[in-house]
C-alpha positions as CSV (number, residue, x, y, z in Angstrom):
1,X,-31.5,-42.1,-183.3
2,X,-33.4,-41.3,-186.3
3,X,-36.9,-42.3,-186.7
4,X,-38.6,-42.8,-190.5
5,X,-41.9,-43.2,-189.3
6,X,-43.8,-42.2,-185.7
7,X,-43.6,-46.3,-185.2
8,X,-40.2,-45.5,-184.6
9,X,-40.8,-42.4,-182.4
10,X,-42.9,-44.1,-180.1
11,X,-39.7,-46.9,-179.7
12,X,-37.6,-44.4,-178.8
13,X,-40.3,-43.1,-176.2
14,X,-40.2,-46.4,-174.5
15,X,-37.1,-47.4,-174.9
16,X,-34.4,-45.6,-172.8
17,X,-31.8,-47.7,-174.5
18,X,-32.2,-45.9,-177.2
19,X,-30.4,-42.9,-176.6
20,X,-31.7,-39.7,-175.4
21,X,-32.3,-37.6,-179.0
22,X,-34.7,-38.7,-181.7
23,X,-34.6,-37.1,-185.3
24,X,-37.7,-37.5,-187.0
25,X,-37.1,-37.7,-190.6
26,X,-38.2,-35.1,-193.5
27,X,-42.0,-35.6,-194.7
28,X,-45.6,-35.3,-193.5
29,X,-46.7,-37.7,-190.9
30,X,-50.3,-38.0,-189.7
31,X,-51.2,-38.1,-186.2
32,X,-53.9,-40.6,-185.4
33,X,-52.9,-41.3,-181.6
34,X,-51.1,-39.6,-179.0
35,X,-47.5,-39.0,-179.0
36,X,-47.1,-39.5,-175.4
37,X,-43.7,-38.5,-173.8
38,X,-43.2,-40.9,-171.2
39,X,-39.5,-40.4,-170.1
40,X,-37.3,-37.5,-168.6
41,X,-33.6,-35.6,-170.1
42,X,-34.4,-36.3,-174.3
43,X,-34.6,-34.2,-177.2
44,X,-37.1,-34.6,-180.4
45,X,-36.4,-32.7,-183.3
46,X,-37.4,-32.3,-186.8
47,X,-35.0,-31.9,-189.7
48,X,-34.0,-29.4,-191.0
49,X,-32.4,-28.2,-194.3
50,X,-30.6,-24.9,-193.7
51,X,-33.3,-22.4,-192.1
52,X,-36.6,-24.3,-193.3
53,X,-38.0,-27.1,-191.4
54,X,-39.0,-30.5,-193.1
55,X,-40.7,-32.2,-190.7
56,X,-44.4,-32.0,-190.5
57,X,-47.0,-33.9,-188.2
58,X,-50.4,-33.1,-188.7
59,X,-53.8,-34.0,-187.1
60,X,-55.2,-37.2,-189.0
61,X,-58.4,-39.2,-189.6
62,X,-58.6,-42.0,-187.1
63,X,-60.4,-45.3,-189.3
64,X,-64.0,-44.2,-189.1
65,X,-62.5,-41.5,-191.2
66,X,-63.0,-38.8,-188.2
67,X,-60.1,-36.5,-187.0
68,X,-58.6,-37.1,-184.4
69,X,-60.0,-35.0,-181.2
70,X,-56.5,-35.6,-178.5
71,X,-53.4,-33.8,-178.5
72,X,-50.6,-34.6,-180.9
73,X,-47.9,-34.8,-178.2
74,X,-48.3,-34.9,-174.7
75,X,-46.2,-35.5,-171.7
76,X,-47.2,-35.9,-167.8
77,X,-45.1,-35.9,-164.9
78,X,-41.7,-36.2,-167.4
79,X,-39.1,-33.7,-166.7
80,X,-36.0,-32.2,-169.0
81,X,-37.6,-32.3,-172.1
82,X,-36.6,-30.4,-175.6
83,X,-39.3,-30.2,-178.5
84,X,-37.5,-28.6,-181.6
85,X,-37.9,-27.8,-185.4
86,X,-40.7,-29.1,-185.8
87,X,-43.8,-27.7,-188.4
88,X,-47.3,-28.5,-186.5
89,X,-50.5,-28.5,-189.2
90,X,-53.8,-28.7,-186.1
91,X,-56.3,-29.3,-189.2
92,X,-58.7,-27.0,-188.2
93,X,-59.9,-25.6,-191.7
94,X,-60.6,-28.1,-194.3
95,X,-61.9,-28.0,-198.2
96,X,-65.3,-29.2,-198.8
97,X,-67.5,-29.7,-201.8
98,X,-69.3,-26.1,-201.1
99,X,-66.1,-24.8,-199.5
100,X,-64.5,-24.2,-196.5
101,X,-65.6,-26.3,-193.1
102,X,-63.9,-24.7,-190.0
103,X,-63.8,-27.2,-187.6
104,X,-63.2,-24.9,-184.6
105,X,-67.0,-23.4,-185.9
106,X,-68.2,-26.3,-187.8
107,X,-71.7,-24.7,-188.4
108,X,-70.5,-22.1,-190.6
109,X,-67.5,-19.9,-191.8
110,X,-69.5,-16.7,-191.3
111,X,-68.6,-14.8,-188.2
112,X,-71.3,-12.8,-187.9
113,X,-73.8,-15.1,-187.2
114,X,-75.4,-16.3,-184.2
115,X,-74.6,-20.1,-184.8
116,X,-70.6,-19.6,-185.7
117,X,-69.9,-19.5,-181.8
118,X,-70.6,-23.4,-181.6
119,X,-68.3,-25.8,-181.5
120,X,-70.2,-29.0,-182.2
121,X,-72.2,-29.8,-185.0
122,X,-76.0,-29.2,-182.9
123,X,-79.2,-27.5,-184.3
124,X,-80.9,-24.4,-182.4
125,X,-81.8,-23.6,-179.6
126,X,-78.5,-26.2,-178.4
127,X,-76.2,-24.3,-180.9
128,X,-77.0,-21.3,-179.0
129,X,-76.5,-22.6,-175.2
130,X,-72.7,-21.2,-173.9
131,X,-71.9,-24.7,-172.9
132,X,-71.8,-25.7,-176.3
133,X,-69.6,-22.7,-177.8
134,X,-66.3,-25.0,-176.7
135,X,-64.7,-27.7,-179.0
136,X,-64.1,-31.2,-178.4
137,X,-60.8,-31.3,-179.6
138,X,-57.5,-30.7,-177.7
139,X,-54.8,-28.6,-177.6
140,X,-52.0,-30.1,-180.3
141,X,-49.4,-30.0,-177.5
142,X,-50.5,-30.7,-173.7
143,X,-47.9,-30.9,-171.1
144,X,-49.0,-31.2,-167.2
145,X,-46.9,-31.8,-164.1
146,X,-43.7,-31.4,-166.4
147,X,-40.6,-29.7,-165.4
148,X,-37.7,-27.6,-167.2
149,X,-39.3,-28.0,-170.9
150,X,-38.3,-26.2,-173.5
151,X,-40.1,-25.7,-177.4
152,X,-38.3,-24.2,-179.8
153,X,-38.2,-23.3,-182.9
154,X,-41.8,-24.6,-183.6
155,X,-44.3,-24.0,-186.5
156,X,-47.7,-24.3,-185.7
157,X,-50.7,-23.4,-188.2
158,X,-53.9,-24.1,-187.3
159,X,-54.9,-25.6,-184.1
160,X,-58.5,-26.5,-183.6
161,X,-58.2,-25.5,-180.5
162,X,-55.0,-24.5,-178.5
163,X,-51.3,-24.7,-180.0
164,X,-50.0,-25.2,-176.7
165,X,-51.4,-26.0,-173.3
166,X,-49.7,-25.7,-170.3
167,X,-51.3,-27.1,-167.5
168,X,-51.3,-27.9,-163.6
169,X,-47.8,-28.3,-162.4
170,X,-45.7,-27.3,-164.9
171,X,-42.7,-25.6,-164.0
172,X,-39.4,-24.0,-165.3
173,X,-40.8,-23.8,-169.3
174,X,-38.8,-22.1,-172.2
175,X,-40.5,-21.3,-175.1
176,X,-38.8,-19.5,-178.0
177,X,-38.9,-18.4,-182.0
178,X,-42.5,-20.2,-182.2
179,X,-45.0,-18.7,-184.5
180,X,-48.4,-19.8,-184.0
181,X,-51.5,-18.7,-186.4
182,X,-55.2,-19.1,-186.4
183,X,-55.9,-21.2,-183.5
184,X,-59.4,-21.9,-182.8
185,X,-59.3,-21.0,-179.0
186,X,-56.2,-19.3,-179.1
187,X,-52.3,-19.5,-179.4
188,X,-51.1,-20.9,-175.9
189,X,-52.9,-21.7,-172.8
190,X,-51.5,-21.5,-168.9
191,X,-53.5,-22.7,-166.7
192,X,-55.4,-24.6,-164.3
193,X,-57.9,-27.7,-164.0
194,X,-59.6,-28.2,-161.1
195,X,-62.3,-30.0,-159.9
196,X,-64.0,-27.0,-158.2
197,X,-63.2,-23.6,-158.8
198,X,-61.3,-21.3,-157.2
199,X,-63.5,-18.1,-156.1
200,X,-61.4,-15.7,-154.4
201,X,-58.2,-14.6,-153.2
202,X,-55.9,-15.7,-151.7
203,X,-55.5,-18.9,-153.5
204,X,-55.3,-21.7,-151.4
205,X,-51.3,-23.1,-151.3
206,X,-52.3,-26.4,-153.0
207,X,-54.0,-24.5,-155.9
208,X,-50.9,-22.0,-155.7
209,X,-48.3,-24.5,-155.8
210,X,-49.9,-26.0,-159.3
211,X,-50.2,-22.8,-161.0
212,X,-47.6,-23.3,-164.2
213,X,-44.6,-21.0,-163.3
214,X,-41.1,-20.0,-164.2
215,X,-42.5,-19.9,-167.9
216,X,-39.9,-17.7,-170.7
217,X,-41.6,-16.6,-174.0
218,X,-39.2,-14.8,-176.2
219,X,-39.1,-14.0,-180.2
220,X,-42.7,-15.9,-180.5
221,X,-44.9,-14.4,-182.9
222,X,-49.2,-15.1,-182.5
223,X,-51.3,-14.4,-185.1
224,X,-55.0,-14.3,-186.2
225,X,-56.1,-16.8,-183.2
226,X,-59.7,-17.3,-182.5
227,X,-59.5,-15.9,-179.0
228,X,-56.4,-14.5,-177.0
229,X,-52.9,-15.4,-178.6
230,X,-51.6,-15.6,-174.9
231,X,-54.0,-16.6,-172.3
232,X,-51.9,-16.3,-168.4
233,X,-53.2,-18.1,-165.3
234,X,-50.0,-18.7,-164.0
235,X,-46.8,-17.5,-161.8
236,X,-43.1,-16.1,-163.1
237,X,-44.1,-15.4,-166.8
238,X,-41.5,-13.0,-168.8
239,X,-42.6,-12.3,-172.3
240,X,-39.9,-10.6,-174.5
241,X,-39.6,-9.2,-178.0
242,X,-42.8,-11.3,-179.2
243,X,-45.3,-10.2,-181.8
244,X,-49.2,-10.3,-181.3
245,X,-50.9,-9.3,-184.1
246,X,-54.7,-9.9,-184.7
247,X,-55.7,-12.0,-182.1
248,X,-59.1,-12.5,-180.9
249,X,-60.3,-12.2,-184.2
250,X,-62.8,-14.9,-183.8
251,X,-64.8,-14.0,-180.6
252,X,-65.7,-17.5,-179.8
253,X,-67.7,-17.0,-176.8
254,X,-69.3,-14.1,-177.6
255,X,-67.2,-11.6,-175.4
256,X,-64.8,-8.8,-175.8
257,X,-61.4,-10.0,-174.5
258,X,-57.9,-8.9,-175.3
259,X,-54.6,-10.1,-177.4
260,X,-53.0,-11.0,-173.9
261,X,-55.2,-12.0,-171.5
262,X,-54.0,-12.6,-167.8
263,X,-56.5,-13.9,-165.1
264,X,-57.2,-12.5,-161.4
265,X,-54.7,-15.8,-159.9
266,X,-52.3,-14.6,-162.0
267,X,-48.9,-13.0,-160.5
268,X,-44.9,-11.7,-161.2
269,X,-45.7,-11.4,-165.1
270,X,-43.2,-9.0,-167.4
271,X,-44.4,-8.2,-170.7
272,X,-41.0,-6.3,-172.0
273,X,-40.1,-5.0,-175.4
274,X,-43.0,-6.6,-177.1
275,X,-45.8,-5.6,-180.2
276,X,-49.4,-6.0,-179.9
277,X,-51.1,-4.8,-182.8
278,X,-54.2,-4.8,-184.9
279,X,-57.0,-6.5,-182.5
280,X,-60.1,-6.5,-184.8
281,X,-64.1,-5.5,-184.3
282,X,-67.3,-7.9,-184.7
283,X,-70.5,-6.9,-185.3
284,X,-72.4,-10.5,-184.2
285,X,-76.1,-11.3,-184.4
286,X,-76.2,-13.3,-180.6
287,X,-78.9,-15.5,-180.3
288,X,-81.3,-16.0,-177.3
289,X,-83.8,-18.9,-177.0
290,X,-87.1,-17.9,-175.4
291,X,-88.1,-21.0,-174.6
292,X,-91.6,-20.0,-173.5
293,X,-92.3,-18.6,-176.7
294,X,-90.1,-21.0,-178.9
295,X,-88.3,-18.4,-180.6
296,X,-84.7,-17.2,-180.8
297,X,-84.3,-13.4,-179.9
298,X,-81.3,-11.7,-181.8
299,X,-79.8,-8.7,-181.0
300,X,-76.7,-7.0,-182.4
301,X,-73.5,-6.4,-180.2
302,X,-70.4,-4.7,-180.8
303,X,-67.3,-7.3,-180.0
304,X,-64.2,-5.2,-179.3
305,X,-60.2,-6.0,-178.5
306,X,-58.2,-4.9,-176.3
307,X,-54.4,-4.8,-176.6
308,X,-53.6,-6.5,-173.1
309,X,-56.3,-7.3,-171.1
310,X,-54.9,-8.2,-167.1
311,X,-56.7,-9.0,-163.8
312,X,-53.7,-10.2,-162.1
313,X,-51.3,-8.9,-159.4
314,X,-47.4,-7.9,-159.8
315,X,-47.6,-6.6,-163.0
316,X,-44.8,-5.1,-165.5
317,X,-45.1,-3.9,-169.0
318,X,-42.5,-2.1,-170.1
319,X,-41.0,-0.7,-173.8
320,X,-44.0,-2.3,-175.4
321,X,-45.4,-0.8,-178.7
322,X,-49.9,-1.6,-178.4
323,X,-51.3,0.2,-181.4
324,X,-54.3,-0.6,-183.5
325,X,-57.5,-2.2,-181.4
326,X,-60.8,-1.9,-181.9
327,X,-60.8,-0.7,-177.9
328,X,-58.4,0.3,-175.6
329,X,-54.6,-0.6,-175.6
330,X,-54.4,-1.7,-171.8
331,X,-57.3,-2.7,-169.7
332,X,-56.6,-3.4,-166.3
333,X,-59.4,-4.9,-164.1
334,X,-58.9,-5.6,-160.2
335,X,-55.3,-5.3,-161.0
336,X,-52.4,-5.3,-158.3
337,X,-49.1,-3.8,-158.2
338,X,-49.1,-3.0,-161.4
339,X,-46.3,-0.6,-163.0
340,X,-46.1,0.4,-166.8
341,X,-42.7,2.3,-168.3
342,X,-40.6,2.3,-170.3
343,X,-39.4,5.5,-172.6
344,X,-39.9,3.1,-175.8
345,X,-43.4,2.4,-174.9
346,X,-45.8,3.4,-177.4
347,X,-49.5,3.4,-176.6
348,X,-51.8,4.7,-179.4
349,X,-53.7,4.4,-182.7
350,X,-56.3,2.4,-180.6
351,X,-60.0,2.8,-180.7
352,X,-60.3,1.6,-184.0
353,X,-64.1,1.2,-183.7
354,X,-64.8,4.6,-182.3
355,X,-65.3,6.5,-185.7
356,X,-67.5,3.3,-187.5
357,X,-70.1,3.2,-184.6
358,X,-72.3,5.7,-183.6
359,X,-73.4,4.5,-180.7
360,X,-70.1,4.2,-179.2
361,X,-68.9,7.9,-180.0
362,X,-70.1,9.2,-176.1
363,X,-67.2,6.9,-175.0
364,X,-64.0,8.5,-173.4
365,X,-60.7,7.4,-175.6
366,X,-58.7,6.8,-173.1
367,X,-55.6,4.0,-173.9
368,X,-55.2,3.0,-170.7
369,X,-58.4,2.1,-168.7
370,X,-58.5,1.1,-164.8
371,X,-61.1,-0.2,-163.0
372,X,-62.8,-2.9,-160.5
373,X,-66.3,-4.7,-161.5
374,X,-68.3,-6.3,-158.9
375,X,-67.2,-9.8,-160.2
376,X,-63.6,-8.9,-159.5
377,X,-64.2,-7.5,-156.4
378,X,-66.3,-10.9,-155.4
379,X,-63.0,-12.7,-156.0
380,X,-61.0,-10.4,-153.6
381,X,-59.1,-9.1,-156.8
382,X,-59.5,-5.2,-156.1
383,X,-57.7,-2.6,-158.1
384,X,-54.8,-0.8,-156.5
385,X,-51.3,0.3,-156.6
386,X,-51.2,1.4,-160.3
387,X,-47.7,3.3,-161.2
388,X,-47.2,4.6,-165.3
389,X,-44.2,6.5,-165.6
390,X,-42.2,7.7,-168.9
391,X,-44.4,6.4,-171.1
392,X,-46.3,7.8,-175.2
393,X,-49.7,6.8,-174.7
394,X,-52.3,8.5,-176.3
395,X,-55.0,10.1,-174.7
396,X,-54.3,9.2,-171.3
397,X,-55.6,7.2,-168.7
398,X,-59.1,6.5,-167.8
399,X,-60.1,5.4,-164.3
400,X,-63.5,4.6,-163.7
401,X,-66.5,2.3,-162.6
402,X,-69.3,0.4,-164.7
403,X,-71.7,1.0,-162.4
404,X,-71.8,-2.7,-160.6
405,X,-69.5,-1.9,-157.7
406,X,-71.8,0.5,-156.3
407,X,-68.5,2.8,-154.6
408,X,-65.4,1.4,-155.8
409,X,-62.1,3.6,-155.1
410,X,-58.5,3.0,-156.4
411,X,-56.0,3.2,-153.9
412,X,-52.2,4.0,-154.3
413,X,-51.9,5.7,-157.7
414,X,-48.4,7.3,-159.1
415,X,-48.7,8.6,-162.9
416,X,-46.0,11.0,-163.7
417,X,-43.2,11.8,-166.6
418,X,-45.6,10.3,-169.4
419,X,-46.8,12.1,-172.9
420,X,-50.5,11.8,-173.0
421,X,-51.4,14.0,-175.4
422,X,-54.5,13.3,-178.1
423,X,-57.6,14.8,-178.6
424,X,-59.5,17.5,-176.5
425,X,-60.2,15.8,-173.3
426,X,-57.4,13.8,-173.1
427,X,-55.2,13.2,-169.6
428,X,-56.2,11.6,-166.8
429,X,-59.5,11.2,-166.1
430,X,-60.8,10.3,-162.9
431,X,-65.1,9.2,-163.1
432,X,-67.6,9.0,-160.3
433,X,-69.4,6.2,-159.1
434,X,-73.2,5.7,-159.6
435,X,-73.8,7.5,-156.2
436,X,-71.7,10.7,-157.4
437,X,-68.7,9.9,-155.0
438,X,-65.0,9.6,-157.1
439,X,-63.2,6.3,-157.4
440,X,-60.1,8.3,-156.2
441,X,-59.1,6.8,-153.6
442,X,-56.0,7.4,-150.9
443,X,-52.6,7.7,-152.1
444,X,-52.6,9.7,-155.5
445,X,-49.8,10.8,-157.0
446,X,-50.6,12.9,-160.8
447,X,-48.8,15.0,-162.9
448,X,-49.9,16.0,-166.2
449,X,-53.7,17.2,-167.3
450,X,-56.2,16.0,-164.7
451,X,-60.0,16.1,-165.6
452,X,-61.0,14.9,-162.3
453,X,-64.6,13.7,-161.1
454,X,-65.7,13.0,-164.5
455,X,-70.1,12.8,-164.5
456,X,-70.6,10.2,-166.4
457,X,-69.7,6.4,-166.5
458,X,-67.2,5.2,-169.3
């Protein structure tokens, strides 16, 4: 059928008799209420004329003239569903009489400061509390317990908060040629919500089995999100020929973080034949309340990207090109079975920060770093079984311990075939622990330029 207003989207969402594909008309149509998708095997799609799409649904002022905080579309326990050609506008920047209101960061548009991190509208010392760096609004498209969905061909500019969320018990998802730009939190979300976290490994089977898994990204492009444009706590991801480009741009929380970012509980994920470029650098006033002497404390700190950062286990990059971050290209922390190839990989051109900060030029340059902090190791997620072979990556490979796992070593490491030329120092470079001991553990396996029980943490 063919709806002319979401009146008649939300009939065809009720109303099996109605067929099984809905085209929603050309034009702009504001989103004051859920879309929920409440039925199995049916297709919505926007129209299209030629190439561009014509459809348009975009966040919208509920009657006290507020915008609308819940997802656009979401569907729960609904299976066999196909979202496609569609153009997505999340509302999060909006004109104002003295200019731009970013409603991700609704206390001001200026990054640097101590007070942009907040996502409410709340005075100091609340605009500085963690707890309140997070947005009340919802990702634009929130699908849990759904199986064999597939979003294509998608548009979305803007999200407050996620573009996509992908949440307990989804299975079997295909997501392909979406582009996705400037989303408060990030691009797309794949995760978990529980009611008590999960500490450690191994994951109990309940919370394994509601991981989101079987999950296909190819030909996306993410750009210019707040945090990560990728964000992986999930099972059977493959991510293919997709562009990342200047993500994390936005530090939200006030952390370093990466373009891809996968978590410890996190397993069997390919990132093949993809570009991750241009992760920016912050320089932030953070703000500390001293509540004994009511005053706020600032101190600068340096907020830095990584091309891929991953904490999970059964790992495969391969034929990727990660050039142009403010830090290090691939950061792997409590990593597990984790093998990077690929004679069209292309690691290099990172460290973007290095030359504007002084007080980061005693750091090693290293593109791929390897290591286990304590917090990782608390969760059972322990570094091991690293493998880079026929692989460009500038400067080598770093292995090493921030000081908080007081004798960490790295078991089972191969490195062999790989260019890792740079600048003097470069290879692999294997650091000590606090104690003077070497986090080289059993099972190494190097060829190429070894500077080995390097004094002095990273």
């Amino acid at each position: 059928m063919k709806a002319l207003t979401l009146t008649d989207l939300e009939s065809f969402l009720d109303s099996p008799s109605l067929g099984n594909c809905c085209t929603l008309a050309a034009g702009v149509y504001e989103v004051t209420r859920t879309i929920a998708v409440k039925r199995r095997n049916i297709r919505i799609e926007g129209e299209c004329q030629g190439i561009q799409k014509k459809t348009i649904l975009k966040r919208g002022r509920t009657d006290d003239g507020s915008l609308f905080t819940g997802p656009l579309i979401q569907g729960k326990g609904v299976s066999d569903v196909v979202i496609t050609s569609l153009i997505i506008n999340g509302m999060r920047f909006a004109d104002s009489h003295d200019g731009t209101v970013d409603l991700r960061h609704p206390l001001g548009v200026a990054p640097d400061s101590p007070l942009f991190c907040c996502g409410r509208v709340l005075s100091p010392p609340d605009a500085f509390v963690q707890s309140n760096f997070s947005t009340p609004f919802e990702a634009d498209l929130f699908f849990s317990d759904t199986r064999r969905l597939s979003v294509q061909n998608l548009d979305l500019h803007n999200p407050i908060k996620f573009g996509i969320a992908l949440g307990n018990g989804t299975h079997e998802v295909n997501v392909e040629d979406l582009y996705i730009c400037r989303g408060g939190d990030g691009g797309v979300w794949c995760g978990l919500i529980l009611a008590e976290a999960c500490t450690s490994l191994p994951l109990p089977k309940a919370i394994e089995q509601q991981r989101p898994r079987n999950i296909l990204f190819r030909n996306c492009t993410f750009e210019g999100c707040g945090a990560a444009g990728l964000f992986l706590e999930a099972s059977h991801v493959t991510i293919e020929s997709c562009v990342f480009r200047g993500n994390h741009r936005d530090f939200p929380y006030n952390c370093d973080g990466g373009q891809i970012e996968i978590d410890y509980k996190s397993d069997f994920i390919v990132i093949d034949s993809c570009s991750v470029l241009e992760g920016p650098s912050l320089l932030r006033d953070i703000a500390t309340w001293l509540s004994d002497a009511k005053r706020t404390d600032l101190q600068q700190r340096l907020l830095r990207v990584v091309g891929i950062e991953a904490c999970g286990s059964s790992l495969l990059f391969k034929d990727n090109r990660i050039e142009g971050h403010s830090h290090e290209g691939i950061h792997l922390n409590g990593a597990r079975q984790v093998r990077i190839c690929g004679n069209r990989t292309v690691i290099g051109g990172n460290h973007s920060a290095w030359p504007q900060y002084s007080e980061i030029r005693h750091e090693p340059r290293q593109n791929i770093s390897v290591t286990t902090t304590a917090e990782l190791k608390k969760r059972n997620a322990i570094a091991e079984h690293i493998c880079i072979e026929e692989i460009r990556c500038e400067n080598g490979i770093i292995f090493w311990s921030d000081g908080s796992e007081p004798a960490l070593n790295i078991d089972n490491v191969t490195v062999r075939d790989s260019d890792l030329r740079g600048t003097p120092g470069s290879g692999i470079v294997v650091c000590n622990n606090l104690d003077g001991t070497s986090v080289r553990g059993a099972n190494w396996s190097l060829s190429g330029n070894v500077v080995d029980e390097y004094n002095s943490r990273r």
